[in-house]
C-alpha positions in Angstrom: 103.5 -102.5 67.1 103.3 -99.8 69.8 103.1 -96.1 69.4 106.5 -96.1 71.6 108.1 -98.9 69.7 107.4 -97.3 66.3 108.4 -93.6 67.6 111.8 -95.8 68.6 112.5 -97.6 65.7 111.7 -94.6 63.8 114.1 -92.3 65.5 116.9 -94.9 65.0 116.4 -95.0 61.6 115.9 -91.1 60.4 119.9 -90.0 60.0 120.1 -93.4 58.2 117.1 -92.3 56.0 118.2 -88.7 55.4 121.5 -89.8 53.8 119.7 -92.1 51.6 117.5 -89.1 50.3 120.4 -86.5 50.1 122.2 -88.6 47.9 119.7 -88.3 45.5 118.4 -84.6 45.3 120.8 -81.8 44.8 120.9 -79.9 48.4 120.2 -80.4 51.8 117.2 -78.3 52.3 115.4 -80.7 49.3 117.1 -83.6 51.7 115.4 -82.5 55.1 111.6 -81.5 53.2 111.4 -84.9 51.2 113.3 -86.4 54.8 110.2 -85.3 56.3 107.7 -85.9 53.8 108.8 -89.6 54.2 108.1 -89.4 58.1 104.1 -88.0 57.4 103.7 -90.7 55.6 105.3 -93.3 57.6 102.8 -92.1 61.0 100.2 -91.5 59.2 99.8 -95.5 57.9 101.9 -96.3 60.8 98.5 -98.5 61.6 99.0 -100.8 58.6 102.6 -101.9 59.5 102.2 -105.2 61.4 105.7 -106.3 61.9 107.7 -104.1 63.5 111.0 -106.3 62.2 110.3 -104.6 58.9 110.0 -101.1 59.6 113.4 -99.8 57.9 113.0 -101.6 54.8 108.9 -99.5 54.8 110.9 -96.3 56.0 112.9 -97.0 52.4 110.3 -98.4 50.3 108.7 -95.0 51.5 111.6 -92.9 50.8 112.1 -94.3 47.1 108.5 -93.9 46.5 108.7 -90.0 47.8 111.4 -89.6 45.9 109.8 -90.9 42.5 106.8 -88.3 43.0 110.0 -85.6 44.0 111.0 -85.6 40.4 107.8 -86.5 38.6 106.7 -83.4 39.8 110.1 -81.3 38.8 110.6 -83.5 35.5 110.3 -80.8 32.8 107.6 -80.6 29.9 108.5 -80.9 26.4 108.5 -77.5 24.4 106.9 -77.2 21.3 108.9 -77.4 18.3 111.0 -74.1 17.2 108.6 -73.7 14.1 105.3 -74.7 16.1 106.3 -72.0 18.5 107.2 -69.3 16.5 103.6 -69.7 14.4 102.3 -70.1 17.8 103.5 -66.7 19.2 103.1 -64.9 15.8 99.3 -65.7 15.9 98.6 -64.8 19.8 101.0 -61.6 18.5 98.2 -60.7 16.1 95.5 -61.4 18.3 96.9 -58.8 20.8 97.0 -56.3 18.1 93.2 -57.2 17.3 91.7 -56.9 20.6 94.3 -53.7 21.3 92.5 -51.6 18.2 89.1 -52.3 19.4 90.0 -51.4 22.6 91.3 -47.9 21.2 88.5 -47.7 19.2 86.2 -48.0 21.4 88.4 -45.8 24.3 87.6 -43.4 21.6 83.4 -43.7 21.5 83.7 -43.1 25.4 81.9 -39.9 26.8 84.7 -37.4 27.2 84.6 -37.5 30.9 85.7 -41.2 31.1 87.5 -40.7 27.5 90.2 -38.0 28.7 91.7 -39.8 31.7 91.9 -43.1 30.4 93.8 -41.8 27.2 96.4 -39.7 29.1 96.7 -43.2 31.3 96.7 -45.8 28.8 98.1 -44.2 25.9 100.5 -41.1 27.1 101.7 -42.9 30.2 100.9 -39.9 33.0 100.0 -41.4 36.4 96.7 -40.2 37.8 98.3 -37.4 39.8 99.4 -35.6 36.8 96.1 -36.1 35.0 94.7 -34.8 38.1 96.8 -31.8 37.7 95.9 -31.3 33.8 92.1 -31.9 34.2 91.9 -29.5 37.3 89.9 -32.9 38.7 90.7 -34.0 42.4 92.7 -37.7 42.5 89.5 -39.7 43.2 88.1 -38.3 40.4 90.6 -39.4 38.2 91.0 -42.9 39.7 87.4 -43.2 39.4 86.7 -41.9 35.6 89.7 -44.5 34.6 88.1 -47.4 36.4 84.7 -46.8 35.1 85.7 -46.2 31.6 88.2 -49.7 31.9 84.7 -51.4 33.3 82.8 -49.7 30.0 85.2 -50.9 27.5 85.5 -54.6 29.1 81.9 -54.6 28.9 82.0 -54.0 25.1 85.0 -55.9 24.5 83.1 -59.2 26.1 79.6 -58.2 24.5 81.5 -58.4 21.3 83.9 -61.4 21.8 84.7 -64.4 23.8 88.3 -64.5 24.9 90.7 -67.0 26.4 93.7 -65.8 28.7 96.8 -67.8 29.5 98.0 -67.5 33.4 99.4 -64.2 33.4 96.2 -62.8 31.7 96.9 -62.1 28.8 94.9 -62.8 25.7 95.8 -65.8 23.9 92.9 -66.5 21.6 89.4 -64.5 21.2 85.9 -65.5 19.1 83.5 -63.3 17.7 80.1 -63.7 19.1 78.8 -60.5 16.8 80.0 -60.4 13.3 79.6 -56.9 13.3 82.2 -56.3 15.8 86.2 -56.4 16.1 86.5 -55.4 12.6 
C-alpha cells in the first residue's frame, strides 16, 4: 500500500474512529489525545500493513488496544487497609519526631553565628529580612549563615543516619549507622 492510498483510507476513516473512542472515555479532549495516539501508531507501523482492504478493522484493533493501555494506566491502586495505614502513618509520625529533635539538637551545637539565624528561621518563623533587621547583619548574610548551617546539620544528620524519603521528601523511614547517635 502507497503512502497516498494509506493517507486516504486513513482520512476516511478518522471521524469514524474518533466516535468509537469518545464513547468510551469521559470527554472529548481524552477523545481527540487517545484519537491521536491511535493515528502515531497507525503511521508509524503503517509498513507492516500489507492489505490495504483491511486498514479500518487495524485502525480499530489499534484503537481498542490504545484504549486498554488508556485505563491501565488511570486504573487506581489499592489502598492499604484502614488499620495497616493508620500503624503505617503513626510510625513515619514518630520517625519525623525523631529526626526533628536531633535536628534541634544539633541546630543547638551550631557556632552562634550559623546558630542564631537558623533558629529565628526554623523555629520563630521570621523571614530573613527581619532577622536581618534583629542581627544588624546585611540580607546576604543572613541567607548565607542559614544555608550553611542547613548544609552543617544535613551533614550530621547523614553521618549519623541513613534515611529514606517518599516523593515529596519527606522522611519516611531512617537507620542508624552510629549507635551513639539519634538518641
Amino acid at each position: 500500500m502507497s503512502t497516498v492510498q494509506f493517507d486516504t483510507g486513513v482520512t476516511e476513516f478518522v471521524a469514524k474512529l474518533r466516535t468509537f473512542i469518545r464513547a468510551r472515555v469521559p470527554d472529548d479532549a481524552t477523545a481527540d489525545d487517545l484519537t491521536q495516539e491511535t493515528l502515531l501508531k497507525v503511521y508509524r507501523s503503517r509498513a507492516s500493513l500489507r492489505d490495504g482492504d483491511r486498514l479500518e478493522s487495524w485502525l480499530y484493533r489499534t484503537a481498542r488496544r490504545t484504549l486498554i493501555d488508556y485505563y491501565r494506566k488511570r486504573r487506581p491502586r489499592e489502598d492499604l487497609p484502614a488499620s495497616l495505614k493508620s500503624e503505617s502513618e503513626d510510625e513515619v509520625s514518630s520517625i519525623r519526631d525523631a529526626v526533628l529533635i536531633s535536628t534541634i539538637r544539633y541546630m543547638e551545637e551550631l557556632p552562634d553565628a550559623y546558630r542564631a539565624p537558623l533558629q529565628l528561621c526554623e523555629l520563630e518563623g521570621m523571614t530573613m529580612s527581619q532577622i536581618a533587621i534583629r542581627l544588624a547583619l546585611s540580607l546576604t548574610a543572613v541567607k548565607s549563615r542559614i544555608r550553611r548551617g542547613r548544609q552543617m546539620i544535613k551533614k550530621k544528620l547523614q553521618d549519623c543516619c541513613h534515611f529514606e524519603f517518599d516523593q515529596h521528601g519527606k522522611v519516611i523511614d531512617w537507620e542508624r549507622r552510629n549507635p551513639r547517635c539519634c538518641d
